[in-house]
C-alpha positions as CSV (number, residue, x, y, z in Angstrom):
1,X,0.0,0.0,0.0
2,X,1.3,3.1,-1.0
3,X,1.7,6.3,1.5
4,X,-1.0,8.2,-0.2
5,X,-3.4,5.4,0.3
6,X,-2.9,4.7,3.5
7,X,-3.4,8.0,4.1
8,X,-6.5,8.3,2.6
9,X,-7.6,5.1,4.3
10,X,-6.8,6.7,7.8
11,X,-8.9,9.6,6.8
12,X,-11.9,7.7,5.8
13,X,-11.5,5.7,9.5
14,X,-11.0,8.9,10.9
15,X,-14.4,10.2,9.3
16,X,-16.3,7.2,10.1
17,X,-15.7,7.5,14.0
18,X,-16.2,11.1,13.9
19,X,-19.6,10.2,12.4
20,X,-20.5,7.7,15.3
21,X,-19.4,9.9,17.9
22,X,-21.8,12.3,16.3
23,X,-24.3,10.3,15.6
24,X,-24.8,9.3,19.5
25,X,-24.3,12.9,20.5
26,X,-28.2,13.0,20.5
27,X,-29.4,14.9,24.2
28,X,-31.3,12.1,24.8
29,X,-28.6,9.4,24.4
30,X,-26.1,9.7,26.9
31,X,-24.4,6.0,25.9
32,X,-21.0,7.6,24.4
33,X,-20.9,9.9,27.6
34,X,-20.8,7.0,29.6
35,X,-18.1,5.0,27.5
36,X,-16.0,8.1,27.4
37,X,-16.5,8.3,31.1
38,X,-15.6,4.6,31.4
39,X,-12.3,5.1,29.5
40,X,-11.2,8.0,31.4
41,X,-11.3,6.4,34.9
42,X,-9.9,2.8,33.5
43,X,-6.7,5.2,31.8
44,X,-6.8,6.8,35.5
45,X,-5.9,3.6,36.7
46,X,-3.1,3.1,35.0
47,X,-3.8,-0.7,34.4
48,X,-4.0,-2.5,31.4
49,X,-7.9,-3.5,30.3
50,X,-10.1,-4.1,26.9
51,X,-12.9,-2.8,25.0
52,X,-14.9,-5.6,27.7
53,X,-14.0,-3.8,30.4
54,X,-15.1,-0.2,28.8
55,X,-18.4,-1.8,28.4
56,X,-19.1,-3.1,31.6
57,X,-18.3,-0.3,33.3
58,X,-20.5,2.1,31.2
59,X,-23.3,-0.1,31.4
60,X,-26.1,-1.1,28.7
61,X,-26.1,1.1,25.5
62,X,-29.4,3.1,24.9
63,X,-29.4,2.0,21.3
64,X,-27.7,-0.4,19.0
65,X,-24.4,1.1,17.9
66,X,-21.4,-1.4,17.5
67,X,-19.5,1.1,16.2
68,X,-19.5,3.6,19.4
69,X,-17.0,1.8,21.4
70,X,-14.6,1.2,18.9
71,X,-14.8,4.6,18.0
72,X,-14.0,6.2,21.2
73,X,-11.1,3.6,21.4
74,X,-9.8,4.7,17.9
75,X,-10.1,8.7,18.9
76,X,-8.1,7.9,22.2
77,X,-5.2,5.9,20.4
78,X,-5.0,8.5,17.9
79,X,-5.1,11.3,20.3
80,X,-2.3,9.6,22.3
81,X,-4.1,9.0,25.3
82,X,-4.0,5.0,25.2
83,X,-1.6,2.1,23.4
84,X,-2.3,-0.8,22.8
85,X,-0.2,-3.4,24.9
86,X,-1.2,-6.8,23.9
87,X,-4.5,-8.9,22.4
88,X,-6.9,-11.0,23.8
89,X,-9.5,-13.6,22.3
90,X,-13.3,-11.5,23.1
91,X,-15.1,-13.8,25.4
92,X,-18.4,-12.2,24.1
93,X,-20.4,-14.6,21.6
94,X,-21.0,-11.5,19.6
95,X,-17.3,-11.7,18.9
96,X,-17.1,-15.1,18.2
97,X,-13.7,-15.0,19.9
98,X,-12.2,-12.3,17.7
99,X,-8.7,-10.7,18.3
100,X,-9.4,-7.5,20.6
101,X,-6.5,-5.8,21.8
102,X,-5.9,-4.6,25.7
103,X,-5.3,-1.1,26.4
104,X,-3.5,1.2,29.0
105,X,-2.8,4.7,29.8
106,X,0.2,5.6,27.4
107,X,1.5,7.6,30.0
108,X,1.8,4.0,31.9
109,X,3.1,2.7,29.0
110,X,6.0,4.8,28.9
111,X,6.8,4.7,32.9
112,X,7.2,1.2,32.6
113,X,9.6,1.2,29.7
């Protein structure tokens, strides 16, 4: 893949979680509120933990948006907030026991280099 291409293919991803963040921006949705919520107190903690753990903590979604979490997860890594620090096999059947990748605080990250 060429440089230009994968830059346009980073801008398109870029597009379509800025679309989803959007889109659940709604006053009466609060979901993506409590996701980024979620994520800021697990990146507090300075401990490793996956997309699962975001979602348990922000409790059930007001609507059915599979691309909210993944989004939020997407802005933080690009905004340098988070790394990614190893994989994991999803234990939800949704998943079917797809590669997912763990998460910490990148400030963490780099303390413990």
């Amino acid at each position: 893949m060429s440089a230009g291409q994968l830059a346009l293919g980073l801008a398109d991803r870029h597009e379509g979680q800025a679309a989803a963040l959007a889109a659940a921006t709604a006053g009466h949705r609060d979901y993506r509120h409590r996701l980024e919520t979620a994520l800021a107190e697990l990146v507090a903690a300075r401990t490793p933990f996956t997309a699962d753990d975001i979602r348990q903590a922000a409790g059930e979604p007001d609507e059915d948006r599979p691309n909210l979490l993944p989004s939020v997860i997407g802005c933080a890594a690009r905004d340098g907030l988070i790394v990614r620090c190893g994989d994991y096999a999803s234990q939800r059947r949704a998943r079917r026991g797809s590669r997912n990748g763990t998460w910490i605080a990148a400030t963490a990250s780099e303390s413990a280099a």
